[in-house]
C-alpha positions as CSV (number, residue, x, y, z in Angstrom):
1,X,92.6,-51.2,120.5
2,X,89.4,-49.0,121.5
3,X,89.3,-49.1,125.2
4,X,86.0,-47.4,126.6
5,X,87.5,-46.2,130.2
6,X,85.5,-43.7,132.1
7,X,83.0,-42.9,130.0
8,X,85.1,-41.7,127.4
9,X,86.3,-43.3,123.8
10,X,90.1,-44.1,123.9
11,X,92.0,-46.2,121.1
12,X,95.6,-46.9,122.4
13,X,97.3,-47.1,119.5
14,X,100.3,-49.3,118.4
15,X,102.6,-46.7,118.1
16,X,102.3,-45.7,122.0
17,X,99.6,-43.0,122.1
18,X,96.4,-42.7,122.8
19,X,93.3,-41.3,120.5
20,X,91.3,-39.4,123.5
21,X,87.9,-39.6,120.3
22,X,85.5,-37.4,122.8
23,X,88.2,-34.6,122.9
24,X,89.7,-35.1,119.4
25,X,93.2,-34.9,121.1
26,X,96.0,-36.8,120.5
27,X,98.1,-38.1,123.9
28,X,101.8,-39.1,124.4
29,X,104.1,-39.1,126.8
30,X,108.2,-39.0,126.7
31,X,109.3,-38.0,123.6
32,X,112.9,-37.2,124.6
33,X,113.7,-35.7,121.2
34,X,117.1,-33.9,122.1
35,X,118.6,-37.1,123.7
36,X,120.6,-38.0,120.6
37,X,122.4,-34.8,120.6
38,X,122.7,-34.8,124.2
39,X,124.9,-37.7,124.0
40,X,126.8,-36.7,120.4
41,X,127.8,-33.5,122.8
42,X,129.7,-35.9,125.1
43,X,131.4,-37.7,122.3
44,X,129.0,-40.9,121.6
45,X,127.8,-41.0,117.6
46,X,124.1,-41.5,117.9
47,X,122.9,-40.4,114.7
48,X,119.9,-37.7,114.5
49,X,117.8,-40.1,112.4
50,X,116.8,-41.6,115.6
51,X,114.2,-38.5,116.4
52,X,113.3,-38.2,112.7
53,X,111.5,-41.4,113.1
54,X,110.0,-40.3,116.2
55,X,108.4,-36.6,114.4
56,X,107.5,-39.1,111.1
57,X,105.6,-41.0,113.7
58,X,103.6,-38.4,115.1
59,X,103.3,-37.1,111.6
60,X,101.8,-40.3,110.5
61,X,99.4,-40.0,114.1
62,X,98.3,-36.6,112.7
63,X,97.4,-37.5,109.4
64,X,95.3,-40.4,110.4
65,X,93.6,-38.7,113.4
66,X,93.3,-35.3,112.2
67,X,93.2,-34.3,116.1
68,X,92.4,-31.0,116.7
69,X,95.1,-31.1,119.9
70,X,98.4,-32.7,120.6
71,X,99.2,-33.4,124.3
72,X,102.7,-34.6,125.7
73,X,102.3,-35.8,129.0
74,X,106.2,-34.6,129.8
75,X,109.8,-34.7,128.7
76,X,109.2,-33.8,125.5
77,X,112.8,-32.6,124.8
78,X,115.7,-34.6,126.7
79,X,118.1,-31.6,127.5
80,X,119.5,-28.2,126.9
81,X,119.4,-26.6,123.6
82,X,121.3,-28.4,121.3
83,X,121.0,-29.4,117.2
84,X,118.3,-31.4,117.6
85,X,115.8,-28.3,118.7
86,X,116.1,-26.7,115.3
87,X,115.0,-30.0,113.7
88,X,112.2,-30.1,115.7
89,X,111.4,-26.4,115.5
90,X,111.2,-27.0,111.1
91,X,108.9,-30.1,112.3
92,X,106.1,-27.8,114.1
93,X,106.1,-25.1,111.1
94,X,104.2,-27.7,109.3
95,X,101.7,-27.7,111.9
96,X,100.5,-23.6,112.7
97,X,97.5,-24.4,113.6
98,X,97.9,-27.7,115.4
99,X,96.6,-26.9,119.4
100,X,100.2,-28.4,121.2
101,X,100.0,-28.8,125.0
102,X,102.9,-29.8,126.9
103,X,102.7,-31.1,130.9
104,X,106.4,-30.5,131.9
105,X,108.6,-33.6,132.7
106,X,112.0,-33.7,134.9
107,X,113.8,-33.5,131.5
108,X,111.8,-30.4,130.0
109,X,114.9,-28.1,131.5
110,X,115.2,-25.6,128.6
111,X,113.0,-22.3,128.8
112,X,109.8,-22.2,128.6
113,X,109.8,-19.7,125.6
114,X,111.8,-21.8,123.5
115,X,108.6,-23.8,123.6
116,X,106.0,-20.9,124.1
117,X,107.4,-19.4,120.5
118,X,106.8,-22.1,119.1
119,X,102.9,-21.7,120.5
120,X,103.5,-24.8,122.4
121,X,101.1,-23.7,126.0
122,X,103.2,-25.1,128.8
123,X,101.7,-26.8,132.2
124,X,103.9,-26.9,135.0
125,X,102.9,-29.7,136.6
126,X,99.3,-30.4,135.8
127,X,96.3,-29.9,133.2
128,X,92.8,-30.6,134.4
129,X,90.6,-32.2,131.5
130,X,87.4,-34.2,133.4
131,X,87.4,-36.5,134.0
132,X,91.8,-36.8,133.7
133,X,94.2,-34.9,135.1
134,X,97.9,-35.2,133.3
135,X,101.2,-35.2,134.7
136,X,104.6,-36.2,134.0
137,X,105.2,-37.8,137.0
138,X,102.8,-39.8,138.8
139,X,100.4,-38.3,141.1
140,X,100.6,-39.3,145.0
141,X,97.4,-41.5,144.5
142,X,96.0,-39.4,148.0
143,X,96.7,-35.7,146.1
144,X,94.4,-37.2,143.4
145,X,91.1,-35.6,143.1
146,X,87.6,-37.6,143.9
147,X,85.9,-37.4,140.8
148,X,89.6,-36.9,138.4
149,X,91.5,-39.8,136.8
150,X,95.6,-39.3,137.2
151,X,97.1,-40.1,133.3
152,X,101.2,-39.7,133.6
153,X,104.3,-40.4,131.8
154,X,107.7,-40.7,133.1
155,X,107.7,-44.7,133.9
156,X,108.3,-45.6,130.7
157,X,106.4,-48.7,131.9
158,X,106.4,-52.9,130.9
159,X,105.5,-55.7,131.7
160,X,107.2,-59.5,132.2
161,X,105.5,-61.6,130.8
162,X,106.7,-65.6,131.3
163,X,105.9,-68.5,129.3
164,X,106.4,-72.9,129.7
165,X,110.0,-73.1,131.3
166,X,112.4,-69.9,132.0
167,X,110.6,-68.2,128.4
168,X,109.8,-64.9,129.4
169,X,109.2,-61.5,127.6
170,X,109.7,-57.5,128.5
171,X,107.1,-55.6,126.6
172,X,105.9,-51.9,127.0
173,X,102.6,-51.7,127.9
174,X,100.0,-48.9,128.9
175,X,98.5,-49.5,132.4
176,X,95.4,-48.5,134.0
177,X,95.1,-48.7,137.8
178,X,92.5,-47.8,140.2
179,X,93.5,-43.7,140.2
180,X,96.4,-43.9,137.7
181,X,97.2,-45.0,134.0
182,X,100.8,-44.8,132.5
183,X,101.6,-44.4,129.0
184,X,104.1,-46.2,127.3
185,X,107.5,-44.0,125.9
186,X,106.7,-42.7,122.9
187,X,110.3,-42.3,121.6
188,X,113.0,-44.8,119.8
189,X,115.3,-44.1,121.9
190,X,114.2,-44.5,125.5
191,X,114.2,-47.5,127.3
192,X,111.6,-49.4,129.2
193,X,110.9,-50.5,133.3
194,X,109.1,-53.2,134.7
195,X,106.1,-52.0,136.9
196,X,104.5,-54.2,139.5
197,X,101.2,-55.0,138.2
198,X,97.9,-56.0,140.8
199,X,94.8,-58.0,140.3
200,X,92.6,-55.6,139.1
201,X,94.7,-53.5,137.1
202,X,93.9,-53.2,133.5
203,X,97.3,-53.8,130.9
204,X,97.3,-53.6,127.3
205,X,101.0,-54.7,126.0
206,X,102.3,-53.6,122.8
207,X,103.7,-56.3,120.6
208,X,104.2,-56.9,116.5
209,X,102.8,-53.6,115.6
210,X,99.8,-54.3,117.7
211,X,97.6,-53.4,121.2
212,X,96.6,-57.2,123.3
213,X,95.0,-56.8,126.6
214,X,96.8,-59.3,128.8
């Protein structure tokens, strides 16, 4: 779905990204790679294949895009170190040269040079890029800049959308407000949360392996 927003060329893509074209940069927001092992360490199977369909999709996002930057707008890894890291860390020696930017989320706990060794550049809470400015969690819409557009993660947002009778259907969407846009999870194994939506907000659902504006 190309979405011309602000001036600037953005596909939202199926796979819950976006293509930022004027930039070349590829966006996505909670990852949570590290989850699965989180919950193996307190005895609950979840098998790791779970986050090797998550790298294979951004693997497939890189090969298509060719972008010359990666961007995760926060919690990128779930928890502390565990087996899941080192999966990750083979992951990114395919990609040396590949510009890897990370906005910290609530769940990016482990230290930062775990990530800086791996030449992923770090961002505490913010990253300026006119006319955006990321974060993991939403901005308070007041803190926002004038002339700067607050894109965020964290929400992992949807929509309800009802049909004829008591039909009705969750899907994860990306949202674009007034001052703030959220992306949709980018991992397998998050879940989702219904946002309250109003009039003039723009929402593009994800659904059968495609982008709808509803």
């Amino acid at each position: 779905m190309q979405y011309e927003f602000l001036k600037q060329q953005l596909c939202l893509i199926p796979d819950r990204a976006i293509w930022w074209a004027d930039q070349q940069m590829l966006l996505l927001a909670d990852v949570h790679l590290g989850k699965a092992g989180h919950f193996r360490k307190a005895g609950i199977p979840i098998p790791t294949q779970v986050h090797h369909a998550d790298l294979q999709a951004i693997t497939n996002l890189i090969n298509q895009y060719q972008p010359q930057s990666l961007t995760i707008l926060g919690d990128l890894f779930h928890s502390n170190i565990n087996s899941d890291w080192h999966i990750f860390e083979a992951w990114l020696s395919d990609y040396p040269l590949l510009e890897i930017n990370l906005v910290k989320g609530n769940h990016d706990v482990i230290p930062d040079i775990f990530f800086t060794r791996n030449n992923i550049k770090i961002y505490p809470e913010t990253w300026e890029i006119a006319p955006f400015v990321f974060s993991h969690i939403p901005l308070i819409i007041s803190d926002i800049k004038p002339d700067l557009y607050n894109l965020c993660g964290h929400l992992h947002p949807a929509v309800l959308l009802r049909g004829k009778g008591r039909q009705s259907l969750r899907l994860p969407c990306f949202y674009f407000g007034e001052k703030q846009g959220y992306l949709p999870a980018f991992g397998n194994f998050t879940g989702v949360a219904t946002i309250p939506v109003k009039e003039k907000d723009s929402i593009f659902v994800i659904v059968e392996g495609k982008v709808l504006k509803v």
